[in-house]
Residue, then its C-alpha position, 0 to 999 in steps of 0.5 A: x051139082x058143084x062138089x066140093x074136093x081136097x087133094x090127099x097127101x100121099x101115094x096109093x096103089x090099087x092091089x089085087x090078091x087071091x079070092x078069099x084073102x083076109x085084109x094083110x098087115x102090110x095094108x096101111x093107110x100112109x100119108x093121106x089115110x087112106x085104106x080100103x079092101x073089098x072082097x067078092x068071090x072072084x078077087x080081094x083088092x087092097x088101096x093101101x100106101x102105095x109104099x107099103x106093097x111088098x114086091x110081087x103082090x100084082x099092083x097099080x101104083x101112081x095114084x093120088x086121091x081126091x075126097x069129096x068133102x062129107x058126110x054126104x046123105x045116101x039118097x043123093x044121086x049124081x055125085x059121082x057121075x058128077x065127078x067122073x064125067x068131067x075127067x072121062x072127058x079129058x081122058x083122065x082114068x079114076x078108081x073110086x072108093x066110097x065109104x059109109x059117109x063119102x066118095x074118093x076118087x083116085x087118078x093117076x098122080x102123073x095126072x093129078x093137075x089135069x085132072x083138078x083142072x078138068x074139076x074145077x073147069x066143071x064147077x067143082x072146088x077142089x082145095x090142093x091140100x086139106x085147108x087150101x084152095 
């Protein structure tokens, strides 16, 4: 299943904090706008500009983002190992955020062009930037 992508704009990292922590202030969305936090009992994680995180919060950063273009319908399958499959094998590591109408997918930006290739070598369309091919 071809899908189709657009590179965001922007550098986010990947936080974790304490159990129970509300969304922080700091959380912002940066160029891209992208914000996500999810909380489960063991951790709460925040993907936020990777510029906004004050020091000692533990963090990954280095991430750049990929939207797949939606809405996409819920009873679809196969979006995501779609999508991952081509970039574990070229050994391309990702986080995955999903949303109520799409999926992103962060790969390490140092990795970025790899990564596009590894799609597009796979059938997918990925623009470089919002309007671009």
């Amino acid at each position: 299943m071809a899908v189709e992508l657009t590179v965001r704009d922007g550098e986010l990292a990947v936080t974790r904090l304490a159990a129970g922590s509300p969304p922080p202030d700091w959380a912002r969305p940066g160029a891209g706008g992208i914000v996500a936090t999810v909380a489960t009992a063991e951790e709460t994680s925040v993907v936020c500009d990777a510029a906004a995180v004050p020091a000692g919060v533990t963090s990954s950063s280095g991430w750049a983002a990929l939207a797949v273009a939606g809405p996409l319908e819920h009873s679809l399958t196969g979006i995501l190992a779609s999508l991952a499959t081509p970039l574990a094998d070229a050994e391309v590591p990702i986080f995955a955020i999903s949303t109520y109408d799409t999926d992103y997918l962060l790969v390490p930006a140092v990795r970025l062009a790899e990564a596009v290739a590894a799609l597009r070598g796979a059938g997918h369309a990925v623009a470089d930037r919002a309007g671009e091919g």
